[in-house]
N, C-alpha and C positions, 0 to 999 in steps of 0.2 A: 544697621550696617550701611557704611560707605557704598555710593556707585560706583566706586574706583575699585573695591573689594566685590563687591559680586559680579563685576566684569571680569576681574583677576578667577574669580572663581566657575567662571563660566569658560574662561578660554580654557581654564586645565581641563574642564572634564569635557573639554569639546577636543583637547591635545591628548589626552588618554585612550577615548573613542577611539582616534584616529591613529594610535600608535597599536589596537588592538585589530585593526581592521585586514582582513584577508582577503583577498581577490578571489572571484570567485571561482577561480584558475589555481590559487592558491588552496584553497578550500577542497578542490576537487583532488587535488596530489594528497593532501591529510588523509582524505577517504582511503584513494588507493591504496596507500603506507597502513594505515590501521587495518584492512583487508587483508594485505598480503602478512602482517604482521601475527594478527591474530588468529589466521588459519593457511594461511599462503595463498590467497585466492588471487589470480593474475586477473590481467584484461579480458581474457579471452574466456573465463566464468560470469563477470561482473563489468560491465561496460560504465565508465563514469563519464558524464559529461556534463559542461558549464557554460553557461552563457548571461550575458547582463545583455539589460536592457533597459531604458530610461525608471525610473523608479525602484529600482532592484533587479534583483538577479536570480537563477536558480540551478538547481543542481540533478542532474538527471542518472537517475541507477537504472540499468538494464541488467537482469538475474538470466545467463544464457544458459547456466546449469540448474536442471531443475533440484538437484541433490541442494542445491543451496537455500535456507529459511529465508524468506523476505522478510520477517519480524528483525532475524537477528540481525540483518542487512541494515536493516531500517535504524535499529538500537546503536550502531556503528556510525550510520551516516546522517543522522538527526542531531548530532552534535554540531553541526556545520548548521542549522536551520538558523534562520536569525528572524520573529519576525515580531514587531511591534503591533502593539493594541492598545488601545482607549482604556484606560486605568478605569471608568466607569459604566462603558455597556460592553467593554469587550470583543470590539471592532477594529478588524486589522485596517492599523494607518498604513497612508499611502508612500512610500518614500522610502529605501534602505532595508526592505526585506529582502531573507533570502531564503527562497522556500528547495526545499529536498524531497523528491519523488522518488520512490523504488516501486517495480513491479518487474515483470517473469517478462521475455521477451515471447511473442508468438509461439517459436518452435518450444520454448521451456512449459508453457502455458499447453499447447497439446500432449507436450511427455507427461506432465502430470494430468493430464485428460484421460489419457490414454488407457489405463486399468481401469476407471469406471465407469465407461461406456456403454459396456453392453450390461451392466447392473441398471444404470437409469435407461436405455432403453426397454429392459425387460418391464421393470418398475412403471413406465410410461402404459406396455401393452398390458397390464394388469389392472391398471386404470380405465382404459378404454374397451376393456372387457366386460366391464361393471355394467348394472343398471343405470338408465341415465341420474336416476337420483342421491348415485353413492359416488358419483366420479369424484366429487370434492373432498372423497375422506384420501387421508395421506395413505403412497403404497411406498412399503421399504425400499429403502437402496441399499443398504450397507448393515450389517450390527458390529460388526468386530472393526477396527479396533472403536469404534464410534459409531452410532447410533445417524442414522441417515434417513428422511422420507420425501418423498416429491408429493406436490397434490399440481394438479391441471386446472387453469386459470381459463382456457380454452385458446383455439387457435397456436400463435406457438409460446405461450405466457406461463409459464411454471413457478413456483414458490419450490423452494429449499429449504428443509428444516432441518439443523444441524444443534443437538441442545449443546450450552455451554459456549455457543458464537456470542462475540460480543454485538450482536444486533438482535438479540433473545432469537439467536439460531434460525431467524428468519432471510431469507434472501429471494427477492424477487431476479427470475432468470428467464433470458429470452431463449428458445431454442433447447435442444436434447444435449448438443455439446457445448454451449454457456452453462448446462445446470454439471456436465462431466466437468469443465473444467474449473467451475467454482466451488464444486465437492473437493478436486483435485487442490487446489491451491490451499483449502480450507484442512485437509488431513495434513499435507504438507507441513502444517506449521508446527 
């Protein structure tokens, strides 16, 4: 092959790129429209924000209704991720990603806290009821509609055992309302 031909063949798919390319202000209105499209969900459920910044750019979801799945959220606004990696160890390169975060805003993240509080608290004092040498077995939180247990790490350091999470239902949690509100987020879905 000619160098006249793989330059000719590099400008197109360096002009294709470039005719495919979204701002990331562009990118963030698709989100909205798919949002409102797909269930009506305004700004004032789902907050989208965008911002670039030398090397790429990103896209920020804020979930203000806790009624709302961050899975499904995420399955909607992950069409917009853009991000390159090393075709051989799998290393995101530097340059022209564009990453998309979703998560519950504060007040959504206590509504869903909120119903399981005084289960992990109880669950907590059942623990510390124990002999010192059983504190480490797990005490229930929840059976219905999902199976729930806390164990004490000591101080304020808890594990979550939730089966069927995709981190084999384990979750390390700081605090009585970090293990509520990651129960919470975690039935949510």
């Amino acid at each position: 092959m000619s160098e006249y031909t793989l330059e000719t063949n590099q400008q197109t798919n360096e002009e294709t790129k470039m005719s495919n390319y979204k701002t990331p202000a562009e990118a963030a209105k698709e989100i909205r429209t798919a949002l409102k499209k797909a269930k009506g969900i305004t700004s004032r459920q789902v907050s989208v924000r965008s911002e670039s910044y030398s090397m790429g750019s990103s896209i920020r979801l804020t979930i203000k209704d806790p009624s709302i799945s961050k899975e499904w959220v995420e399955e909607i606004a992950k069409e917009q991720q853009s991000i390159s990696r090393c075709e051989y160890s799998g290393d995101i390169l530097s340059g022209g990603n564009r990453f998309v975060f979703v998560d519950y805003s504060r007040e959504a993240e206590e509504a869903l806290a909120a119903p399981h509080l005084e289960a992990v608290r109880k669950a907590f004092e059942e623990i510390q009821s124990r002999p010192e040498g059983e504190r480490f077995d797990p005490a229930p939180i929840t059976s219905s509609p999902r199976e729930a247990w806390l164990t004490w790490e000591g101080s304020e350091s808890f594990e979550l055992y939730v089966p069927s999470e995709e981190t084999y239902g384990h979750r390390s949690v700081w605090g009585l309302e970090g293990v509520a509100m990651t129960l919470g987020k975690i039935l949510a879905a």
